[in-house]
GUDRENTOR-441212 format. One record per atom (N, C-alpha, C): atom name; x, y, z; residue number from 1. Coordinates in Angstrom, 3 decimals. Layout:
BEGIN
  bavo        xx        yy        zz  zavo
    CA         X         Y         Z   NUM
...
END
This chain:
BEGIN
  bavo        xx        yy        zz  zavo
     N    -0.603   -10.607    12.040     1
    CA    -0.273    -9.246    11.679     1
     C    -1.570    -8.492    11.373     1
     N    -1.481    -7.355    11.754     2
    CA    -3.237    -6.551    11.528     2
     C    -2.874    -5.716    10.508     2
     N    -3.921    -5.574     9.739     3
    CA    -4.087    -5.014     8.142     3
     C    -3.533    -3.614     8.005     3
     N    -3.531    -2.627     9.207     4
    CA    -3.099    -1.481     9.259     4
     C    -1.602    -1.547     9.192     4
     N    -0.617    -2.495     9.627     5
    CA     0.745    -2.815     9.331     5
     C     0.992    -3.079     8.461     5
     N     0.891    -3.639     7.328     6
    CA     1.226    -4.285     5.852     6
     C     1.461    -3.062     5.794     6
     N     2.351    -3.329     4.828     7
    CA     2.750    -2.184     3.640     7
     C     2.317    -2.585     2.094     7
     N     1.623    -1.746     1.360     8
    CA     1.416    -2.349     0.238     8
     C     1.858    -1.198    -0.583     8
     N     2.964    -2.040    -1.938     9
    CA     3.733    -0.850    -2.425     9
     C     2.969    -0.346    -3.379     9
     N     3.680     0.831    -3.817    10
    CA     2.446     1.708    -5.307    10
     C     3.333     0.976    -5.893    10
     N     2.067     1.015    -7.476    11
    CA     2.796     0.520    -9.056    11
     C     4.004     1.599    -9.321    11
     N     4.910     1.107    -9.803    12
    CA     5.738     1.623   -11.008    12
     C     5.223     2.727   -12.098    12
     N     3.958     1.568   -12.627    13
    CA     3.600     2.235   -13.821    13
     C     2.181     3.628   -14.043    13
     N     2.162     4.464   -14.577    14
    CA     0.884     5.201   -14.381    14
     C     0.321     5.786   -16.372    14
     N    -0.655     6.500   -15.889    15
    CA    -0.856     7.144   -17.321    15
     C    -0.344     8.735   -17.302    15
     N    -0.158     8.944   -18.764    16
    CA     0.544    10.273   -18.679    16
     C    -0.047    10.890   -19.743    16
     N    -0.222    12.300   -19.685    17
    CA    -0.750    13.137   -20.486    17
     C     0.514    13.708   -21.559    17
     N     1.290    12.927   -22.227    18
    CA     2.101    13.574   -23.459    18
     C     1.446    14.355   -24.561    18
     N     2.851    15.734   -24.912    19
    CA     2.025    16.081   -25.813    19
     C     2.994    16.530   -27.630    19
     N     2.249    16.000   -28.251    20
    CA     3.336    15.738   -29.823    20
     C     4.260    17.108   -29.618    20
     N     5.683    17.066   -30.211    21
    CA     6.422    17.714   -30.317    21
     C     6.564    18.618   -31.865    21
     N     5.270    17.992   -32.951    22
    CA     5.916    18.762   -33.839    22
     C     4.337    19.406   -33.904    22
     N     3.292    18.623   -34.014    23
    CA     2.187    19.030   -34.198    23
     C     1.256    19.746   -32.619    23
     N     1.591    19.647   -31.499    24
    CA     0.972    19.781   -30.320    24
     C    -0.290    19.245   -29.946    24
     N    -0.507    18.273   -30.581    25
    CA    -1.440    17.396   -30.323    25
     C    -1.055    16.698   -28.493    25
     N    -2.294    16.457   -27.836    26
    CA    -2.683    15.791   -26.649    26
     C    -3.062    14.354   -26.579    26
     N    -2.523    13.327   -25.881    27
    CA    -2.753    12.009   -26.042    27
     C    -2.153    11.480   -24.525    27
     N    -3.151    10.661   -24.365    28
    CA    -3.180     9.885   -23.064    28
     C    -2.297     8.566   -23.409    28
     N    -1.151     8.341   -22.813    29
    CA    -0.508     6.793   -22.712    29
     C     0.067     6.122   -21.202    29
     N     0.193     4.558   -21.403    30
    CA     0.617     4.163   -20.232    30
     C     1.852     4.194   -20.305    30
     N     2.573     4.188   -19.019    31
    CA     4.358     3.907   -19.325    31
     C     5.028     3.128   -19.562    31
     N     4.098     1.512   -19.356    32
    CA     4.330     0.686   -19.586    32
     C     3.743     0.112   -20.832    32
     N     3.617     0.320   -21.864    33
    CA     2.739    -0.030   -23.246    33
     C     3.696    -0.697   -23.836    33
     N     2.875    -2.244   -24.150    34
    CA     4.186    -3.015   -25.312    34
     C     3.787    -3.177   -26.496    34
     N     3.272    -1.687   -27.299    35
    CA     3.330    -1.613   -28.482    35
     C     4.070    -0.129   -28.537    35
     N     4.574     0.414   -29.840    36
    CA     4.906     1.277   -30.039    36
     C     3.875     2.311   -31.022    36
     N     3.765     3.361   -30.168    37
    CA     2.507     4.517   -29.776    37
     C     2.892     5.864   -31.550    37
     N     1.984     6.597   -31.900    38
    CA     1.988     6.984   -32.855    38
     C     1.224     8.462   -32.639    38
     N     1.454     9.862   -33.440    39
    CA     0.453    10.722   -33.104    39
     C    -0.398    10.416   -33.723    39
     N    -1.255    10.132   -33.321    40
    CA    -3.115    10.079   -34.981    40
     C    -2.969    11.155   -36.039    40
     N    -2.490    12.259   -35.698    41
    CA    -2.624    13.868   -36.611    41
     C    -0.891    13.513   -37.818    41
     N    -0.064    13.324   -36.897    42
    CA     1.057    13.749   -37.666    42
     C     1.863    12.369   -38.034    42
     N     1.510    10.989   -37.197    43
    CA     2.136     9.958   -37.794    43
     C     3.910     9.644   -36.413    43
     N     4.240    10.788   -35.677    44
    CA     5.175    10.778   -35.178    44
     C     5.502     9.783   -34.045    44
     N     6.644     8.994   -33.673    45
    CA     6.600     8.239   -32.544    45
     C     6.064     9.246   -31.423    45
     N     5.567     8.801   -30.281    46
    CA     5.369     8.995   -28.934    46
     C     5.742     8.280   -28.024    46
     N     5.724     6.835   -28.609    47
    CA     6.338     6.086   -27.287    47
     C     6.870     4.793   -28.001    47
     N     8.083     4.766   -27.496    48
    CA     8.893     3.248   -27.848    48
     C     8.714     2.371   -26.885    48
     N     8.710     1.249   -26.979    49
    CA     8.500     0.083   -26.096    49
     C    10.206    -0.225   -25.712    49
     N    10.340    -0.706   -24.385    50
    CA    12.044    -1.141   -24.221    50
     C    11.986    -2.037   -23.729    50
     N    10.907    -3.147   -23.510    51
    CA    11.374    -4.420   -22.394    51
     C    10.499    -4.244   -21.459    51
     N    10.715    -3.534   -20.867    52
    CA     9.996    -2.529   -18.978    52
     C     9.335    -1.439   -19.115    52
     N     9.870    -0.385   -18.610    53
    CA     9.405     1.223   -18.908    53
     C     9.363     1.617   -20.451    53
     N     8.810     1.782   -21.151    54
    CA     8.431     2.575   -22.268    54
     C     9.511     4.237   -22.191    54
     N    10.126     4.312   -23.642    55
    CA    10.438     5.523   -24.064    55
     C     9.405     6.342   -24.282    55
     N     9.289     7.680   -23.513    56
    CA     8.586     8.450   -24.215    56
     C     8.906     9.313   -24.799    56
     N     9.035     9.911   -25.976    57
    CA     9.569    10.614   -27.020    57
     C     8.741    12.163   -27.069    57
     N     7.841    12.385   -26.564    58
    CA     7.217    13.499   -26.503    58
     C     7.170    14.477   -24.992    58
     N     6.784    15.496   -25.021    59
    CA     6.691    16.697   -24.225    59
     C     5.128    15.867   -22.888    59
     N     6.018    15.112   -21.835    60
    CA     4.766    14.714   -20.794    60
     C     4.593    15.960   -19.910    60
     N     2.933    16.269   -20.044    61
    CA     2.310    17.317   -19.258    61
     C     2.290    17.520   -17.894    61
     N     1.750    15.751   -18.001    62
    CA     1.149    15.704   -16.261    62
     C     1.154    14.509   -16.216    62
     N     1.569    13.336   -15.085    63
    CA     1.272    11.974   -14.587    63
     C    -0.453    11.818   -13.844    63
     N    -1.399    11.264   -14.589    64
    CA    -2.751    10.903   -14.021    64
     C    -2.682     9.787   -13.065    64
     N    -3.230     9.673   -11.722    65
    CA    -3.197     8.549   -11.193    65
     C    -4.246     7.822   -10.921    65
END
């Protein structure tokens, strides 16, 4: 098989530019993070861990790839 045929799939997972919902603070997270994420300024969740995909609890801006 020649290398131009493979298919090689994209990740699932990426980084995302969320941004706090009470304070509007900016913070970079992955979607997949298996800890549970915090604002630095206000203390608020941002991201819950579920197993797989991560909850994100805040206002996401933009997906970085």
């Amino acid at each position: 098989m020649k290398k131009h045929n493979i298919m090689i799939p994209k990740p699932r997972s990426h980084f995302a530019k969320v941004e706090c919902d009470s304070c509007k603070n900016i913070k970079v997270l992955y979607t997949f993070s298996t800890k549970p994420i915090v604002c630095p300024s206000c203390n608020a969740e941002l991201l819950v861990n579920t197993g797989g995909q991560a909850q994100i609890l805040g206002n996401i801006l933009e997906t970085l790839d």
